[in-house]
C-alpha positions as CSV (number, residue, x, y, z in Angstrom):
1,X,137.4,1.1,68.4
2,X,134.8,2.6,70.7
3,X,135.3,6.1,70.0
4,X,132.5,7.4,72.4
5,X,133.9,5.9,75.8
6,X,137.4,7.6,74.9
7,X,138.4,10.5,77.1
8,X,138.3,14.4,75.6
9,X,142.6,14.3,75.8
10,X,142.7,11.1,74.0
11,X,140.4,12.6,71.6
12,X,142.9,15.8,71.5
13,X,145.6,13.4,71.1
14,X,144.5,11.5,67.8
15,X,146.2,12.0,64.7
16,X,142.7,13.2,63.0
17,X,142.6,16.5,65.2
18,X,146.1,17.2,63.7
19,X,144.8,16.4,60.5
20,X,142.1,19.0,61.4
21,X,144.6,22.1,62.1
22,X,147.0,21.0,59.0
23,X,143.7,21.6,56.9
24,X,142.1,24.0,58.2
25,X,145.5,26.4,57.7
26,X,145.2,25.4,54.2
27,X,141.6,26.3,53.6
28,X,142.2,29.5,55.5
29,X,144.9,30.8,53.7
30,X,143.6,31.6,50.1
31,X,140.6,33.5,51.5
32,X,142.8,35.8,53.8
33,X,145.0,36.5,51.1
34,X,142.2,37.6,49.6
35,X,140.8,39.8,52.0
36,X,143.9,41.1,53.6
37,X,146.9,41.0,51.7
38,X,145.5,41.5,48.2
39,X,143.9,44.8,48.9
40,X,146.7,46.0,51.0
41,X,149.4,45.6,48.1
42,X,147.2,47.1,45.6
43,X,146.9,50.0,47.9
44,X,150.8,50.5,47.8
45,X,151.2,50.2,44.1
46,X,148.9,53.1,43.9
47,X,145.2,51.2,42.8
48,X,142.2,53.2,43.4
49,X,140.0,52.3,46.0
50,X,137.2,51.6,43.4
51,X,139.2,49.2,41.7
52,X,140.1,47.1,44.8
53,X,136.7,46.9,45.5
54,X,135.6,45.4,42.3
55,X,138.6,42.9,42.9
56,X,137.0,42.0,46.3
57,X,133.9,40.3,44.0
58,X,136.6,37.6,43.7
59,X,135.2,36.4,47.4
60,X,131.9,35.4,45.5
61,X,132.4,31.9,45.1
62,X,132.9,30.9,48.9
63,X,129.0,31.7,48.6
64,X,128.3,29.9,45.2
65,X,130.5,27.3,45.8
66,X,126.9,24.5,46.8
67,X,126.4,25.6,42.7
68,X,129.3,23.1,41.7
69,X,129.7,20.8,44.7
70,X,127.9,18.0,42.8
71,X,130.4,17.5,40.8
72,X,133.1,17.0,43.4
73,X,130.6,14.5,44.8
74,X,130.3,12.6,41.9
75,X,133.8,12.5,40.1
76,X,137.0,11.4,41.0
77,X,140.0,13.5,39.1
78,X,142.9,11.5,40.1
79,X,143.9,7.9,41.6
80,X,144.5,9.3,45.0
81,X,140.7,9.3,45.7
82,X,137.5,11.5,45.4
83,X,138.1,13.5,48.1
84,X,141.9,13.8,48.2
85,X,142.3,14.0,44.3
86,X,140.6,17.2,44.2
87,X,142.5,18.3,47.2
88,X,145.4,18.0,45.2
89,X,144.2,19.7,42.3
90,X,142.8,22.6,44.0
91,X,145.8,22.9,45.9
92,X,148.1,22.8,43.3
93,X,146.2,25.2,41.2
94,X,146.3,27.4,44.1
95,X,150.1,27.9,44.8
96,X,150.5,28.4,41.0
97,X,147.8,31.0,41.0
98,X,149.4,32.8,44.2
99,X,152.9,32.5,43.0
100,X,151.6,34.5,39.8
101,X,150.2,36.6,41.3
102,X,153.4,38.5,42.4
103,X,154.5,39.2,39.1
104,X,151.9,41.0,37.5
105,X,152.0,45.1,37.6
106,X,148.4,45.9,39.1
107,X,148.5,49.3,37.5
108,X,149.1,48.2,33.9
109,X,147.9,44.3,34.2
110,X,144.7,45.2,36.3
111,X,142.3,43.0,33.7
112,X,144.6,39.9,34.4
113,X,144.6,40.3,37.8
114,X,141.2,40.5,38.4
115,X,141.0,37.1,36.4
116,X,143.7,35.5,38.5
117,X,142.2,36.5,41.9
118,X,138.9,35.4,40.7
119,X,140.3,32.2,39.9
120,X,142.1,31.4,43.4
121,X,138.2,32.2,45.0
122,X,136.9,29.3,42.9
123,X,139.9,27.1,43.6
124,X,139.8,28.0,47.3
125,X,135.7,27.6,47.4
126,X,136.3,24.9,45.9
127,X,138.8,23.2,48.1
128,X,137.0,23.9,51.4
129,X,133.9,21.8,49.9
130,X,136.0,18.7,49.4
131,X,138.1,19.4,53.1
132,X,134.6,19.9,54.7
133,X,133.3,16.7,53.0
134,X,136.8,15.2,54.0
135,X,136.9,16.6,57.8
136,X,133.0,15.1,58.1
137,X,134.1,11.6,56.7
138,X,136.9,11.0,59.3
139,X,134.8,12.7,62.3
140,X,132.2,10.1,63.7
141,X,130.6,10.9,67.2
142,X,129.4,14.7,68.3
143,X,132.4,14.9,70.6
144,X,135.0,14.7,67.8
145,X,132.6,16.5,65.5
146,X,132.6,19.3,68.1
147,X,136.7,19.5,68.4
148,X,137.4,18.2,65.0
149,X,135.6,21.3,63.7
150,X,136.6,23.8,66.4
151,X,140.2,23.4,65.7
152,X,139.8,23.6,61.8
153,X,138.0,26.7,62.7
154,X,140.5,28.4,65.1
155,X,143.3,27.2,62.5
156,X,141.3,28.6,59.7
157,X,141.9,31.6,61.5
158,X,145.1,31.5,62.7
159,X,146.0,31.1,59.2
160,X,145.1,34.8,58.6
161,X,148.4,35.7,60.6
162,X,150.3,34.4,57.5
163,X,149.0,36.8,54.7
164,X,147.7,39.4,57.5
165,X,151.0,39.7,59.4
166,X,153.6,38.4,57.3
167,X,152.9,39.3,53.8
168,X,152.7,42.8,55.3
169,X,155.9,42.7,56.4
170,X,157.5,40.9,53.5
171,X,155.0,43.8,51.4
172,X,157.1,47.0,53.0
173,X,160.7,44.9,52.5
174,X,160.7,43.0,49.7
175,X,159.3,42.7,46.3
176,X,155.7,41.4,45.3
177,X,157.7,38.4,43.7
178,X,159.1,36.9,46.9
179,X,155.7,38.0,49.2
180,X,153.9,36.1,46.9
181,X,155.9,33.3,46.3
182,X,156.3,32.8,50.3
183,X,152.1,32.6,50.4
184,X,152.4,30.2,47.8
185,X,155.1,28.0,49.7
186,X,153.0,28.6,53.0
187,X,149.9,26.9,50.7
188,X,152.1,23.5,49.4
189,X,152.5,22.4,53.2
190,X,148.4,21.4,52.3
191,X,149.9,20.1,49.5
192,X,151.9,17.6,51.3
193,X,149.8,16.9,54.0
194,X,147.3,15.6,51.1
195,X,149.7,13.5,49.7
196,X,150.2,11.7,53.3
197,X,146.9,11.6,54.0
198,X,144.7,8.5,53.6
199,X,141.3,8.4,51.5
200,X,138.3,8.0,54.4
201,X,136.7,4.7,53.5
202,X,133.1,5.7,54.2
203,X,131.8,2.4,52.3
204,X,129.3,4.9,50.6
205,X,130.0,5.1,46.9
206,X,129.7,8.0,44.4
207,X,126.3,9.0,42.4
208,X,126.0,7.0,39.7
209,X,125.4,10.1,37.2
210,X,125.5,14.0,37.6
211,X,121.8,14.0,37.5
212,X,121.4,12.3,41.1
213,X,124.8,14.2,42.5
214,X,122.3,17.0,42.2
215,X,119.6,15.9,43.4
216,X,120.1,13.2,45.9
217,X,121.3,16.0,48.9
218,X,117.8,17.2,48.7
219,X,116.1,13.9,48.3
220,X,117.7,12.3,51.1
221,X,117.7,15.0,53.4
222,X,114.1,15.8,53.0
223,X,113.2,12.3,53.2
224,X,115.0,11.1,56.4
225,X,113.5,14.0,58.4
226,X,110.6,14.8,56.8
227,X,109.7,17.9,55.0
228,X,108.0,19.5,58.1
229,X,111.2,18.4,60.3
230,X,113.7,19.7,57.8
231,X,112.0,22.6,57.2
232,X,112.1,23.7,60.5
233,X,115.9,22.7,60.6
234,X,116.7,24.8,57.8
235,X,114.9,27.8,59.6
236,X,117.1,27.2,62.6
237,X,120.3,27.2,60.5
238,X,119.1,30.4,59.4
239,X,117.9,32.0,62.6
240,X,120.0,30.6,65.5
241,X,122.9,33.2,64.7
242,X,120.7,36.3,63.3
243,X,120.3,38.0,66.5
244,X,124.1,37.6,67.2
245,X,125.1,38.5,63.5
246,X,122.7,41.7,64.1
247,X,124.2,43.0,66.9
248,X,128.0,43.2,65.9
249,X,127.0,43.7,61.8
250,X,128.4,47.7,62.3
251,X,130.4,47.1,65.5
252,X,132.9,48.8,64.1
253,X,131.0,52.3,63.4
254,X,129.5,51.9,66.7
255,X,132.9,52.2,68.5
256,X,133.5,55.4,66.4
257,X,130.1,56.7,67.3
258,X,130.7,56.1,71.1
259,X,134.3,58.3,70.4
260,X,136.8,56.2,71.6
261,X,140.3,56.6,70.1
262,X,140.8,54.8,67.0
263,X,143.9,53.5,68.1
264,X,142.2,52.2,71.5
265,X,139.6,50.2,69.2
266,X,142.7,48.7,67.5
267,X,144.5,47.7,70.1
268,X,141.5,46.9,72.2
269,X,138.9,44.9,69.7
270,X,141.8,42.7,68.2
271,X,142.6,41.3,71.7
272,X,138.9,41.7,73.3
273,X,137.4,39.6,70.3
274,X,140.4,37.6,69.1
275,X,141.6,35.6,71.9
276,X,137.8,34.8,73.9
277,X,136.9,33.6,70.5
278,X,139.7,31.4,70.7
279,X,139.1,30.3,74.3
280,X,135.7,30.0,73.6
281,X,135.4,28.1,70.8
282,X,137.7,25.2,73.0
283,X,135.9,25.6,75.9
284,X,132.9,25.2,74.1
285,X,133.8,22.1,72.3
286,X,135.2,20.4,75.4
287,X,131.8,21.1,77.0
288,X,129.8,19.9,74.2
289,X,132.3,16.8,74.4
290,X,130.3,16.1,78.1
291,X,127.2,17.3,77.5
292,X,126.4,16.6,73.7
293,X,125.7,19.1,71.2
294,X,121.8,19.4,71.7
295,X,122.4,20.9,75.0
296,X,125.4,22.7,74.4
297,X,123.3,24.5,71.5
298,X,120.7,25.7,74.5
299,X,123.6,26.5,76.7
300,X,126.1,28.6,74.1
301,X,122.7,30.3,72.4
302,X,121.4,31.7,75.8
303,X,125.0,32.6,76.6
304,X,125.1,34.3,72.7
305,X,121.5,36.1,73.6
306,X,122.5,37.4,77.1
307,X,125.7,39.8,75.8
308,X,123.6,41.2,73.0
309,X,122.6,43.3,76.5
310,X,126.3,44.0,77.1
311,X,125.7,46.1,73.6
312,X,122.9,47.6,75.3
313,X,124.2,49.2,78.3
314,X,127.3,49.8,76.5
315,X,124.8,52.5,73.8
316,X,123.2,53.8,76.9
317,X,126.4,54.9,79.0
318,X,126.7,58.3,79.4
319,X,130.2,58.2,79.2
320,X,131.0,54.7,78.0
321,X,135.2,53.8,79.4
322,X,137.4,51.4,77.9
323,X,137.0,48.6,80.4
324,X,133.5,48.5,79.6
325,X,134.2,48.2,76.0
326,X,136.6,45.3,77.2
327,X,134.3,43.4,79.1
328,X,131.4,44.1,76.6
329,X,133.3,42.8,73.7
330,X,135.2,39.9,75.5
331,X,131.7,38.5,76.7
332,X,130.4,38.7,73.4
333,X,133.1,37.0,71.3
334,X,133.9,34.6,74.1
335,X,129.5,34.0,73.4
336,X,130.6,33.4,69.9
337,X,133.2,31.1,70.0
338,X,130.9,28.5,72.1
339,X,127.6,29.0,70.3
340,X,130.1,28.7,66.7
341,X,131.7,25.4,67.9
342,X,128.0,24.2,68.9
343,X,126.1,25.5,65.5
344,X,129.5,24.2,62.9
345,X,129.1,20.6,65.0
346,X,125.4,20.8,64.8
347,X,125.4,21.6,60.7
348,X,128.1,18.6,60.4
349,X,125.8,15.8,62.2
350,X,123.0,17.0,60.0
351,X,124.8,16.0,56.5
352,X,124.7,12.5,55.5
353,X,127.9,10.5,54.4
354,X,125.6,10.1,51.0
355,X,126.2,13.6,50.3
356,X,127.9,15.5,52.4
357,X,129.8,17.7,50.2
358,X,127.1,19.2,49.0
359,X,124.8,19.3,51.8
360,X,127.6,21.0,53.6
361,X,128.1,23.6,51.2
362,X,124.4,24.0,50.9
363,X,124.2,24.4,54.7
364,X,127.0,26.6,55.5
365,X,125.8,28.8,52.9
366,X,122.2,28.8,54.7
367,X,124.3,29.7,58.0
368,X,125.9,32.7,56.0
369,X,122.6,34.3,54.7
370,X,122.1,36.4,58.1
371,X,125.8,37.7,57.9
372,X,125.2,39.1,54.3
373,X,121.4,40.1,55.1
374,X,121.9,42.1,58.8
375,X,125.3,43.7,56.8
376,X,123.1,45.2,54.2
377,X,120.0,46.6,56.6
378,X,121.7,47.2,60.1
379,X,122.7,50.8,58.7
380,X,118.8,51.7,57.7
381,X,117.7,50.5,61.3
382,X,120.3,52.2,63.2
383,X,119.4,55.4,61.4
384,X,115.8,55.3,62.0
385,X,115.9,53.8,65.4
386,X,118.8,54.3,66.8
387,X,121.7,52.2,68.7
388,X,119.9,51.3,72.0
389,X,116.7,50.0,70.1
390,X,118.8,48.2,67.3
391,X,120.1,46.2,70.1
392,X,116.9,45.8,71.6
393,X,115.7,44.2,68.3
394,X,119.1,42.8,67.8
395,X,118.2,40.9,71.0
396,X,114.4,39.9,70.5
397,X,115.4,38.5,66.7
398,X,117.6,35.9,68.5
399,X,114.6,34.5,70.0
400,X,112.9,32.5,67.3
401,X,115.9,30.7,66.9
402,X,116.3,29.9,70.8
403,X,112.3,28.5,70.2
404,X,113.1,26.6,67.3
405,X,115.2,24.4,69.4
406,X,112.6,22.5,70.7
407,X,112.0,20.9,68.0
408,X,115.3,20.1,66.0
409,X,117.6,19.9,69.4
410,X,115.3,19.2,72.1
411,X,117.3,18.8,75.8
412,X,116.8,15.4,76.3
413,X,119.5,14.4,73.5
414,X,116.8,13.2,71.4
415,X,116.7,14.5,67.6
416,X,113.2,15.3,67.2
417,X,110.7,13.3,65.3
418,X,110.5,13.4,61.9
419,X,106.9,15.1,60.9
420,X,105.6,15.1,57.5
């Protein structure tokens, strides 16, 4: 099939961007749960803030998750296939860890739910190496890289409605049982899409031993571009976001600070940010689809550099009014949903099919360093400097990674030479 002289809408139309939204609802779903629902029903039952913040530390495996990805890459745990034999298990072990979850009494079983939460971050990390690995396997060119990905992203987060929305609702109605055991129903729809699915014949088998799952990702990444070459790629999978991750790291305190109405920032930031992400992030992916993802990654990071200044003016208004805040925040996330659909395309071409569950995981948790490092210093900044100059700098650290392009996506299309 020549995939590359299709048409964007019959790329839309084949089966594996459906594929792409079935999986990306299932990789979404744990996390949320985690992150929304979780706290929210411990809250009700009475658990002190303290306590729900140690049980957040069950989100630490979606950052460790590169430390066990080897073995994924290297054993098979069922007949249905590497990659959708661990699907299956993950999945499985999931909606019997979610389902549990429901009947335990957090004031009196705390120590066991702490375990049990814990466990559904591994199993979650877990599964999202082997659907990355799987997503990259059955994605060839950039242009399906570019909406393949976008759509398991915007699924990914569509999937937050479930546990965000819903389990709320069922949380103030029903028992903890039934909320519960409606996530976990929610989760076995991944469940059967797995068992329909088909095993990607890549024609690349496994490592032959553990020893070379391990090692092999940084062998052969190292030696197809070059240690100069890669090094300089890994700097701009660092750097290409930081400025971006900067600016919006204590967005929320900045609203306060600026004294709008709490409610206005609800109502307003949900939809501001939500749906230009959204639009964004397919917009972005249909351009990259004409122009390629080299260019689209000069295009989407000057687009991402120019609204850091939206923060700017936005700090220096004397009296800053909600349809600036709009605009400001529209602009930005609707920034962010291009540049993200560029940068998650860009980090997929860069795996090889000889490894790409763990160079992924490796990768994306490069791409997440910024998030966690500009969280944990933006509030020092801001107090010495601040909010107009942390924008300033906020701006000016998205730079380097803008420069770096050059030489690991130069404009003419070209991937840059290897140097040594």
């Amino acid at each position: 099939m020549e995939v590359e002289k299709q048409s964007i809408w019959e790329v839309l139309r084949d089966r594996r961007m459906l594929i792409c939204v079935g999986l990306g609802l299932a990789s979404g779903l744990p996390l949320y749960l985690l992150l929304q629902l979780v706290p929210f029903w411990l809250r009700l039952e009475g658990v002190s803030l303290t306590v729900i913040g140690l049980v957040s530390l069950a989100q630490v495996p979606y950052s460790l998750k590169f430390l066990w990805s080897p073995l994924l890459e290297r054993y098979q745990v069922t007949t249905l296939g590497r990659r959708r034999g661990w699907m299956l298990l993950t999945q499985g072990s999931l909606i019997l860890c979610i389902a549990a979850l429901g009947w335990l009494r957090p004031t009196s079983d705390i120590y066991l739910l702490f375990a049990l939460t814990l466990a559904i971050g591994v199993f979650s990390a877990t599964q999202d190496i082997v659907i990355d690995a799987f997503r990259r396997e059955i994605l060839e060119t950039d242009g399906e890289l570019a909406l393949g990905n976008t759509i398991h992203v915007q699924a990914y987060r569509v999937s937050g409605f479930i546990p965000g929305s819903l389990g709320f609702i069922l949380a103030g109605q029903y028992s903890s049982e039934l909320n519960f055991a409606v996530m976990a129903a929610f989760m076995s729809l991944g469940l059967i899409l797995t068992l329909l699915l088909r095993e990607p014949q890549t024609g690349v088998a496994p490592p032959t031993n553990l020893r070379t799952a391990v090692t092999l990702p940084f062998v052969e990444f190292f030696q197809r571009r070059g240690i100069g070459a890669a090094l300089l790629m890994l700097a701009f999978m660092a750097l290409y976001k930081l400025g971006d991750n900067m600016a919006t790291a204590l967005a929320s305190p900045f609203y306060v600070d600026l004294k709008f109405d709490p409610v206005v920032i609800g109502v307003v930031v949900k939809n501001a940010a939500f749906w230009p992400a959204i639009v964004g992030a397919f917009l972005g992916s249909m351009v990259i689809f004409r122009i390629g993802i080299n260019r689209a990654l000069w295009v989407f990071g000057f687009l991402q550099w120019i609204t850091i200044f939206g923060f700017v003016w936005l700090a220096a208004a004397a009296t800053p009014e909600i349809w600036m805040l709009s605009i400001v925040i529209g602009a930005e996330y609707l920034g962010v949903g291009m540049g993200t659909a560029a940068y998650v395309a860009f980090i997929a071409r860069e795996t090889s099919r000889v490894a790409v569950a763990t160079q992924l995981a490796l990768f994306t948790a490069l791409a997440s360093t910024p998030r966690l490092v500009t969280g944990a210093v933006s509030g020092i900044i801001v107090d010495s400097m601040g909010w107009v100059d942390f924008f300033w700098l906020s701006a000016g650290l998205a730079i380097p990674g803008m420069l770096l392009l050059i030489w690991v996506a130069p404009w003419n299309g070209q991937q840059a030479p290897s140097v040594s």
